[in-house]
C-alpha positions as CSV (number, residue, x, y, z in Angstrom):
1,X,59.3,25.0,-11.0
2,X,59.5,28.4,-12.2
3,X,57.2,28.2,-15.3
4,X,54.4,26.9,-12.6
5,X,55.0,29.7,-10.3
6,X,55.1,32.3,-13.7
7,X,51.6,30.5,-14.2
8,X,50.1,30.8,-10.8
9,X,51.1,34.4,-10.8
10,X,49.3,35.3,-14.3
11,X,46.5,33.3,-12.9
12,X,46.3,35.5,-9.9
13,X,46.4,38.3,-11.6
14,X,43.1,37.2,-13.9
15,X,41.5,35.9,-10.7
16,X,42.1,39.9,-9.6
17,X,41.2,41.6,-12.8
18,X,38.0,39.8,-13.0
19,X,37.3,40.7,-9.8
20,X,37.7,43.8,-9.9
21,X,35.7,43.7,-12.9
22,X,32.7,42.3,-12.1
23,X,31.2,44.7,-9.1
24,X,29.9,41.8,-7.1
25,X,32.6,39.7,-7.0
26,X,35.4,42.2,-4.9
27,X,36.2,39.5,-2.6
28,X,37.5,37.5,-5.8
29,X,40.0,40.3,-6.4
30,X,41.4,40.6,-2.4
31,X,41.7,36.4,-3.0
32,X,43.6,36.9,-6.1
33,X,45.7,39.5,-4.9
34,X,47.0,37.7,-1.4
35,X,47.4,34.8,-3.6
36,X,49.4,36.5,-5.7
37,X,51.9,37.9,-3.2
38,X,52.0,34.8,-1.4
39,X,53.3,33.1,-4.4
40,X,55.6,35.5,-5.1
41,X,57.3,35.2,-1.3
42,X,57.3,31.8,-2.0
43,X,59.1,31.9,-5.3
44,X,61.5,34.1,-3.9
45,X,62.3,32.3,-1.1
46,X,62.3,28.5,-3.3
47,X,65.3,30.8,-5.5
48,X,67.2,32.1,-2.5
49,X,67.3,28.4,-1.0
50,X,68.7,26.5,-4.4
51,X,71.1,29.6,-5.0
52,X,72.9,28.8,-1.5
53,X,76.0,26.4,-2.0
């Protein structure tokens, strides 16, 4: 679970760079950067839930 989340969040940050990048495509980079924090909330919730007892 955490190597696919690792994964999504390199993707995201690709998806951003590439956006930010290419001067048409700025939209790409506001997509990849939500995504990206979205995943991380979710990661960081998924943790907190399977550290509890």
């Amino acid at each position: 679970m955490r190597a696919l989340l690792l994964l999504l969040l390199v993707v995201w940050i690709v998806v951003a760079v590439i956006g930010f990048v290419i001067k048409g495509l700025f939209w790409l980079a506001v997509i990849g950067i939500v995504l990206f924090l979205v995943t991380g909330v979710i990661g960081m919730l998924k943790s907190k839930a399977s550290n509890r007892p």
